[in-house]
N, C-alpha and C positions, 0 to 999 in steps of 0.2 A: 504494500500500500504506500501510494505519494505521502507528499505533505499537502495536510488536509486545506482544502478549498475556504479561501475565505468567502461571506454571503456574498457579497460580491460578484463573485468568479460562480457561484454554483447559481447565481440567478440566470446569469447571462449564459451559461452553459444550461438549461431551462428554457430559455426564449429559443436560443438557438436549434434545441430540438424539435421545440413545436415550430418553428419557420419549417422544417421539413415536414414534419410529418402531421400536424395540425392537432396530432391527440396524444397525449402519456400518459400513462400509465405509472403509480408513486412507483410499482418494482421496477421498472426499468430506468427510473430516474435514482431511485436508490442504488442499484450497480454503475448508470452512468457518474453519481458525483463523489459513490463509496459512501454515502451518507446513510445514517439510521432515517428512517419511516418520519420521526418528529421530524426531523430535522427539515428533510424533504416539505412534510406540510407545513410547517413555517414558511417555507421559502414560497411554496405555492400560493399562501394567505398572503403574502405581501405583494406579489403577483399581480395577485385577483384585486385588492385594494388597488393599484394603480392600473387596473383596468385591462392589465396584460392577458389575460385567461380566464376562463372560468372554469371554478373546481367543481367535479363530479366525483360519485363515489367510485376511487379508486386510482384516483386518478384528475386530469385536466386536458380542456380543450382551448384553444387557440382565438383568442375574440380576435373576428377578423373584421372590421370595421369597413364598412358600404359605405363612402359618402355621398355619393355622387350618383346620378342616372345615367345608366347608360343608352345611350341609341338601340333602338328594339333591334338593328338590323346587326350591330355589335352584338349584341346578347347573345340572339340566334346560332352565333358561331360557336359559343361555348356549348362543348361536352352534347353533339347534337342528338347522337346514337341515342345517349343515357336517356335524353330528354323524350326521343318518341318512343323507347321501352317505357317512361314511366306513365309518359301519354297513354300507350294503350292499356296497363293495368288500372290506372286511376280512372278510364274511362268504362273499362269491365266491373266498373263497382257500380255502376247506374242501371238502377232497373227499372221493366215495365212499370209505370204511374207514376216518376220520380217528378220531382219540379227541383231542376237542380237551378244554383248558381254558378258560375265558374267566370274568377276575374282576369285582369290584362295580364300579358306576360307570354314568355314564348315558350315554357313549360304547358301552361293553360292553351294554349293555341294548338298543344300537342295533343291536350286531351278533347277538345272541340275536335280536333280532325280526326280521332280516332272512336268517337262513340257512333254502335252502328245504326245507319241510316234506318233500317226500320225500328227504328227503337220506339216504343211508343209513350214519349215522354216531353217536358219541356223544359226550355235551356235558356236563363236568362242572363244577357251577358254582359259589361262593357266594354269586353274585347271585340275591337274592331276588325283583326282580321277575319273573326268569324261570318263578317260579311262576303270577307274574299277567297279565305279558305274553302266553307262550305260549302261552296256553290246552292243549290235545291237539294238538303237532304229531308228522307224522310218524316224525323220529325220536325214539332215544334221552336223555334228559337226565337226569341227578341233582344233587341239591344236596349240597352239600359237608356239611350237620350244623354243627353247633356254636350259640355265643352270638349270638343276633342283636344283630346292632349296628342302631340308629333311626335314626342320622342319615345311613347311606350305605344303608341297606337289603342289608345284608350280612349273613353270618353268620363269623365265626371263632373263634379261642383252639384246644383242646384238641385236642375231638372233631371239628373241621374239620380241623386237621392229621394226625392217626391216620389219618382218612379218604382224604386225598391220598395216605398213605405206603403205600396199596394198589392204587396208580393209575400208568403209566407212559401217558402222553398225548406223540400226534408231532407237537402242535402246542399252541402257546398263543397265545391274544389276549388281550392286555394293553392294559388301560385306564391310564391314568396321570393326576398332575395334575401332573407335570414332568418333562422332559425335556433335558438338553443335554450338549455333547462331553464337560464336564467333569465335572459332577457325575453324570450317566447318567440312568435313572426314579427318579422318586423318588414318594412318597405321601402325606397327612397323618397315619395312626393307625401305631404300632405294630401294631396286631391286624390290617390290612388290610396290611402289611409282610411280616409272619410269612407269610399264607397265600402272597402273591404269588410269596417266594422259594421254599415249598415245592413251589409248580407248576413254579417255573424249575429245579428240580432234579429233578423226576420230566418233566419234555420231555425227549424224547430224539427233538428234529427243531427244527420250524422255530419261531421266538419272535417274534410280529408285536405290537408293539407299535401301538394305532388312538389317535389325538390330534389336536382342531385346532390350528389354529395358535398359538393363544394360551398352548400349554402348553408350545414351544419357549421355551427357556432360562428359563422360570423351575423354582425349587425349592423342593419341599416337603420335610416333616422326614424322612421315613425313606427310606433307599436303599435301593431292592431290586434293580438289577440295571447293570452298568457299560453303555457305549454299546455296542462287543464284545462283550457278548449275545445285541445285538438282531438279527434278519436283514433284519426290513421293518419301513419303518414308514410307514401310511397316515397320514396327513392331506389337505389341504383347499389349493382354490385358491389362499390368499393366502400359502399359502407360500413361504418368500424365497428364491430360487434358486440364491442363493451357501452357505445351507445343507444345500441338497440337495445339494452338493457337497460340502459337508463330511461329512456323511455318506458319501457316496461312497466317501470315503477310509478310512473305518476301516468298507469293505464292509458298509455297510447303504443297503438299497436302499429307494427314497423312494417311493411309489405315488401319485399326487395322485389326490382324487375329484371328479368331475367329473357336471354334469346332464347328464343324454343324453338331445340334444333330436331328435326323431322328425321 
């Protein structure tokens, strides 16, 4: 064994690992610093006080901070595969008689193109691709009204929330750009905020939140809805398995999408 690490050196050896890998685990931070179990959670509690991670049991994940919005056509690029596996599982949870919600975002867009056309159900949305996407499908759909916003291809403000407060949906799919134990979903706009919470409050059923992996524990600016919320939430293979457990625990259930090879 070296000479032992000052707090100092074992924090910064701590940041440095989650920059890679996004999630630790205290054992493996305990072998990386030689450090006892205390030791490690102190250094994790000072961590999480300056906002560097958030502690879960066992462990810590990586607050990865969304400032900013990005262009819908930017987004699209990320992780595109992940995004239409979790499209089509999130969209296989709708069934005949549902009155789903499902808001902007290019996750959501994946689950609009992927729920099947004779479904006989209805889709209330302010994602604006669904104008462009869907072309005539079988069932029902409307768009929410209001100000289009350009940079997510959405619509909100006024007349899109009027419009929801006429609307009781037993299901919603939610797109997000952050997720975790502590902070819950989170979003970049106010305006895509507003409408989010007003679908979580006219749901009177099941809240499926669809996200790859990349949008566990980071966070954006506006909070729409705590982790206790959520019921499901789809994501993608590379998802870390100690926080699908943590989910577990405050009863939301993890669905991984997966190819299905014939």
């Amino acid at each position: 064994m070296g000479k032992p690490l000052i707090p100092a050196q074992r924090r910064e050896k701590i940041q440095e690992f989650l920059a890679i890998h996004q999630i630790a685990r205290t054992a493996d931070l305990m072998d990386l610093l030689e450090a006892s179990e205390a030791t490690v959670r102190r250094d994790l509690e000072w961590l999480e006080q300056k906002g560097i991670l958030e502690r879960t049991h066992g462990g810590a994940i990586l607050n990865q901070r969304v400032i900013f919005e990005q262009e819908y056509q930017q987004r699209a690029q990320y992780h595109p595969e992940e995004k239409k596996l979790i499209g089509q599982l999130a969209a296989s949870l709708i069934e005949d008689g549902d009155i789903v919600f499902v808001n902007s975002g290019t996750t959501a867009t994946q689950v609009l193109k992927h729920i099947r056309r004779d479904a006989r159900i209805t889709v209330f949305t302010n994602n604006v691709n669904a104008a462009i996407e869907l072309g005539e499908p079988g069932f029902h759909y409307y768009l929410t009204g209001g100000e289009f916003q350009s940079r997510s291809n959405s619509l909100a403000g006024r007349f899109a929330l009027d419009n929801l407060n006429l609307v009781f949906a037993n299901k919603l799919i939610l797109g997000v750009d952050g997720i975790s134990l502590k902070h819950g979903c989170t979003v970049p706009t106010n305006d895509e905020a507003e409408v989010v919470r007003r679908m979580i409050d006219r749901t009177k059923g099941q809240v499926i939140v669809a996200a790859d992996r990349s949008k566990w524990g980071a966070v954006s600016n506006f909070h729409v809805a705590n982790i206790d919320e959520v019921d499901t939430f789809v994501t993608d293979e590379g998802f870390d398995r100690t926080a699908k457990k943590e989910l577990a625990a405050h009863s939301v259930e993890t669905l991984i999408a997966q190819e299905i090879t014939v």
